[in-house]
C-alpha positions in Angstrom: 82.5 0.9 -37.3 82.9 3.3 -34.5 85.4 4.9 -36.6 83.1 5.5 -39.4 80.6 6.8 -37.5 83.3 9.4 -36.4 84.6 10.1 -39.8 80.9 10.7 -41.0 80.2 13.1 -37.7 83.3 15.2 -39.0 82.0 15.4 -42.8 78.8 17.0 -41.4 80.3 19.7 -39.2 82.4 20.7 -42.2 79.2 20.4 -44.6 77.6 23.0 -41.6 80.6 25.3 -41.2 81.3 25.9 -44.6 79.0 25.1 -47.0 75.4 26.9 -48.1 73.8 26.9 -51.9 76.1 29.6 -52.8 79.1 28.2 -51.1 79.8 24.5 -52.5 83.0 23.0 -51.9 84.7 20.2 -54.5 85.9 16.9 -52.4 89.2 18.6 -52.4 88.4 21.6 -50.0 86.2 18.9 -47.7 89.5 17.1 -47.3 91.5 20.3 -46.9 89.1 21.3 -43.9 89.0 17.8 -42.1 92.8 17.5 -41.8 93.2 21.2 -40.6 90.6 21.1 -37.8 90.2 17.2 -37.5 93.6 15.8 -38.6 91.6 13.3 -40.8 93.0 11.9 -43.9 90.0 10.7 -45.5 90.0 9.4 -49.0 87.6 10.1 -51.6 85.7 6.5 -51.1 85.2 7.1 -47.5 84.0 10.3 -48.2 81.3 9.0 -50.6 80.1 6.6 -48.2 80.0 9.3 -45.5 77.5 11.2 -47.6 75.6 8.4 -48.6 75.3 7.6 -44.7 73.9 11.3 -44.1 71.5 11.0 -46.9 70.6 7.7 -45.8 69.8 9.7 -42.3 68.0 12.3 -43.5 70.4 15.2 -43.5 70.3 15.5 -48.0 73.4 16.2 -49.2 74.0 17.7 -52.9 76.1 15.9 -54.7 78.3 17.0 -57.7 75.7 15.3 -60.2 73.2 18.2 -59.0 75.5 21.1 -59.7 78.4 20.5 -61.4 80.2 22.1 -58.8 80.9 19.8 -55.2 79.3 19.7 -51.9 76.8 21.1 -49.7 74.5 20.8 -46.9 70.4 21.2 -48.7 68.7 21.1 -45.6 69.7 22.8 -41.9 68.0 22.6 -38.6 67.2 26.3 -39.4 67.4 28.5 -42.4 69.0 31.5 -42.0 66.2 33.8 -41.7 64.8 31.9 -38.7 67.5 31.5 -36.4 67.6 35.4 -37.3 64.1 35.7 -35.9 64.6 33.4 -33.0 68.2 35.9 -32.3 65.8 38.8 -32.2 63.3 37.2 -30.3 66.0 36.4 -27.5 67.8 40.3 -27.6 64.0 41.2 -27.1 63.1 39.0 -23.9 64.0 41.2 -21.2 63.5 38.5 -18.7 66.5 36.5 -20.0 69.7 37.1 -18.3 72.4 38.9 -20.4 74.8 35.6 -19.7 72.4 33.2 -20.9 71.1 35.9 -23.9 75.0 35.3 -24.9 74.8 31.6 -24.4 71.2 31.1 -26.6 72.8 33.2 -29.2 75.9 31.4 -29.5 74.3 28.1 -29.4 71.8 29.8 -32.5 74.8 31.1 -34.7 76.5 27.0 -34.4 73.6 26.0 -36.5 74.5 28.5 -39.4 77.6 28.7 -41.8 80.4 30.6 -41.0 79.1 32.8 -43.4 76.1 33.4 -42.5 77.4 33.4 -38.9 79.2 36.7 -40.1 75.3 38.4 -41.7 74.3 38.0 -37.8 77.3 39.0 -35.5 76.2 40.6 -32.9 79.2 40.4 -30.8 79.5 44.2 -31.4 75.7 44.5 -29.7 75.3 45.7 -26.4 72.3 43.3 -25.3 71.5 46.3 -22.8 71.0 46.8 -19.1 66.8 46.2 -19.3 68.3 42.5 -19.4 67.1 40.8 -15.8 70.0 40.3 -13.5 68.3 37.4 -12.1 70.3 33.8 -13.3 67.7 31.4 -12.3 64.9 32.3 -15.1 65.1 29.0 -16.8 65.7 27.1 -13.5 62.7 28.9 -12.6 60.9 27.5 -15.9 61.8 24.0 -15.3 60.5 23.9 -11.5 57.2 25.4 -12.6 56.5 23.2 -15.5 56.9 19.9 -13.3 54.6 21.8 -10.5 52.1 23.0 -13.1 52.5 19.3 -14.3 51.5 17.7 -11.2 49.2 20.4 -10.2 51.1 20.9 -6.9 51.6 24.0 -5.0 55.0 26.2 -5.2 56.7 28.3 -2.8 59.1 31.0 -3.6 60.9 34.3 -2.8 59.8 37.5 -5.0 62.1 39.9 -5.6 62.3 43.5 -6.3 64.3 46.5 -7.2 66.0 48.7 -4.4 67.1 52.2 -5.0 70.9 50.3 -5.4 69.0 49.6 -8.5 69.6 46.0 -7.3 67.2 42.7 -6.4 65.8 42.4 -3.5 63.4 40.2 -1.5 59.9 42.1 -1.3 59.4 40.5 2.0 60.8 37.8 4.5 58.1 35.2 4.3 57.9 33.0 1.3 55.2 33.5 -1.4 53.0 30.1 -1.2 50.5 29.6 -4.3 48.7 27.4 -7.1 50.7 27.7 -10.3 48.2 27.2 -13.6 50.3 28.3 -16.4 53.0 30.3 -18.0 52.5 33.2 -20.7 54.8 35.6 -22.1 53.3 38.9 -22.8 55.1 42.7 -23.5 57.9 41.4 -23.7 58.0 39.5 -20.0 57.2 36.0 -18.8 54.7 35.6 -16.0 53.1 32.5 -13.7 49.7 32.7 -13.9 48.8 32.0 -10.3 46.4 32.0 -7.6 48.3 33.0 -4.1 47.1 31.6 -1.0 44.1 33.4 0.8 43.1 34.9 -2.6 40.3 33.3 -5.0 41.5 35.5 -7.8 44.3 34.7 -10.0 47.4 37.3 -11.3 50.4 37.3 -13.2 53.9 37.4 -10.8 57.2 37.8 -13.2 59.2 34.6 -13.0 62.0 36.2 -13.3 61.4 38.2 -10.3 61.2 34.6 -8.5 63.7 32.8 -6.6 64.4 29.8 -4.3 61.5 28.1 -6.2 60.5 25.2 -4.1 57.6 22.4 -4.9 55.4 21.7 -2.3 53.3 18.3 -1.4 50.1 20.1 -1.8 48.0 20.0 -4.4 46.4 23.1 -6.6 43.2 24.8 -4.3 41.1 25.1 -7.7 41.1 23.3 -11.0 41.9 25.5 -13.8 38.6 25.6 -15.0 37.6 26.8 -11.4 40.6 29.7 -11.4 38.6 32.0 -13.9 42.3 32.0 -15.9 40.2 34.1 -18.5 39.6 36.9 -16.3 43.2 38.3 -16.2 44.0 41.4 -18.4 47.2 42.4 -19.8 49.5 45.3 -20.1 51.1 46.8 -23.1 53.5 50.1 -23.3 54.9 52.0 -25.7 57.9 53.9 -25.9 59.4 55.1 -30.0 60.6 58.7 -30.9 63.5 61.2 -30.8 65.3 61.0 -27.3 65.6 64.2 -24.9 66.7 63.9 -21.1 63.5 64.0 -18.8 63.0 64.3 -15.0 60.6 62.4 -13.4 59.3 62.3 -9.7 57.7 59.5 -8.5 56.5 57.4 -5.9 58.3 54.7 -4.7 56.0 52.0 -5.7 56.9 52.6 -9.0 60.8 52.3 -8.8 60.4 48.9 -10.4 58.7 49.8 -13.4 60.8 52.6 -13.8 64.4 50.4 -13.5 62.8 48.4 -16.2 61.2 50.5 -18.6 64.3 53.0 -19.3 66.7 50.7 -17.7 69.9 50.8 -14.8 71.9 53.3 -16.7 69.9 56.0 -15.4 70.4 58.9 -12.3 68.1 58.4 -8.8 68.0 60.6 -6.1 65.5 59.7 -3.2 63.7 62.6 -1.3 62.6 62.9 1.9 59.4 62.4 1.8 59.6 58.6 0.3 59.2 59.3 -3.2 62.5 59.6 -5.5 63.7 62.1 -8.8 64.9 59.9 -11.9 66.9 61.4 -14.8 66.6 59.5 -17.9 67.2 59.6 -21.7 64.5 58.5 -23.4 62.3 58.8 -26.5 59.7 61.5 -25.4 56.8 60.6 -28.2 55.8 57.2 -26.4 56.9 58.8 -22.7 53.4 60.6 -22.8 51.7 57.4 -23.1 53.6 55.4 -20.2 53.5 58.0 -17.6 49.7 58.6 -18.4 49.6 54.3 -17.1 51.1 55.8 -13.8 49.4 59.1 -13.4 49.0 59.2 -9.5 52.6 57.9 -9.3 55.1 59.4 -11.6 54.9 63.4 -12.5 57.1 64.5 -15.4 58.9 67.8 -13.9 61.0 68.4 -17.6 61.5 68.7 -20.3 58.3 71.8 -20.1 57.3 70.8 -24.0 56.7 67.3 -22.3 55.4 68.1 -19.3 52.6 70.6 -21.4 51.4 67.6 -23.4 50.7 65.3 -20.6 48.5 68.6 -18.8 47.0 69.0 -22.0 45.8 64.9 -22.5 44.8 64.9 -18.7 42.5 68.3 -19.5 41.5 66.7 -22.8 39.9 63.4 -21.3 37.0 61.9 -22.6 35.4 61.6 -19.0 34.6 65.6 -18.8 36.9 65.8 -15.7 
């Protein structure tokens, strides 16, 4: 029996690997591919009865009766075009680790055939350096669901960028707050949470956090009571033809600025606590995100750039 059930296991990966409505293999191939990567030698009986035990499952297998042809897999866990939108939807979340962006992928492209594993390669991809260096994201996930769970207090370290463009704790003393929910929004994944000795609640990046610990105190305010409707989000743009800028800018904003236009990108710190970055970047949606940061960042070139930022600043709707 437990030789059957192995025999059948191996007629399924096959069935996966390498075969899709417009690649159908005759019993002969199925056999060819179990003895080269499973040293099976499975008769054509056994491998009836190993399709009639997947059907029987719920995994349909065509049979030669359908098409006139062989073998192949009808149904898979995902179609083709959606583990391409879930791939996409991984390359995009900037808060997963470039390691673990590797690992989902890989663990994605399994579920499709060789073929179509070929249509989405992107070995040749550079996932990019707006990728968070910080491993613990869905360590971080899993702690917060079972606090959010059992509506119990967390503690944690928050991080943030240095000008080594690296993480660092913001401060020495551990963050202490009621957790109420997780949302992903522009591209980032946040805790909604109310800190201790605030009555309001805010978003803090969780994969900015670390050391995530769960306390034996319960939530201060039920999430009815925590106004979770009150929070507003934040959206940038950034599309068009690329051009090397200079920017000056506080140094609050050395975060947002490591993240929007990424590591790969020149910092000099001045004397008087603000710091000059050199990027390459898309200048059409550049107006728009340094507009968000207006007291804190200055665009000192490209002068074309610099002009249209003046000019929206005069051209305000407030009469300023």
């Amino acid at each position: 029996m437990a030789n059957d059930r192995t025999n059948t296991l191996c007629v399924l990966q096959v069935l996966k690997d390498y075969t899709d409505a417009d690649h159908i293999l005759p019993l002969s191939e199925i056999q060819r591919h179990l003895k080269l990567e499973y040293d099976k030698d499975l008769d054509r009986r056994t491998l009836y009865a190993a399709f009639r035990a997947l059907n029987d499952f719920g995994i349909e297998v065509s049979r030669y009766e359908d098409n006139g042809k062989g073998y192949y897999l009808l149904e898979r866990e995902f179609s083709a075009a959606e583990a391409r939108l879930l791939i996409d939807a991984i390359y995009s979340c900037e808060y997963i680790s470039k390691r673990q962006t590797e690992e989902l992928i890989s663990k994605l492209r399994a579920q499709l055939s060789v073929y179509d594993r070929k249509k989405y390669n992107y070995s040749n991809i550079i996932v990019g350096e707006r990728k968070s260096p910080n491993p613990q994201v869905f360590l971080n996930i899993e702690i917060l669901d079972q606090a959010i769970d059992e509506k119990k207090k967390v503690s944690f370290i928050y991080l943030d960028y240095g000008y080594d463009k690296k993480l660092h704790p913001r401060r020495e003393e551990r963050y202490v707050a009621s957790p109420y929910s997780m949302i992903c929004d522009s591209e980032r994944y946040y805790l909604v949470m109310i800190a201790d000795g605030h009555e309001d609640p805010s978003f803090y990046r969780i994969d900015m956090m670390k050391d995530i610990k769960i306390l034996d105190e319960n939530i201060e305010y039920t999430k009815r009571e925590a106004k979770l409707d009150s929070l507003s989000r934040v959206v940038f743009a950034h599309t068009g033809q690329q051009k090397r800028v200079s920017l000056r800018c506080s140094k609050k904003v050395l975060r947002y600025v490591i993240e929007q236009f990424g590591s790969d990108i020149s910092i000099r710190e001045n004397q008087d606590g603000s710091f000059d970055a050199s990027v390459l970047t898309a200048t059409e949606g550049l107006v728009y995100w340094a507009l968000q940061y207006l007291q804190d960042v200055e665009v000192l070139s490209p002068p074309e750039v610099r002009e249209e930022i003046i000019k929206a600043i005069k051209d305000n709707p407030y009469g300023v």
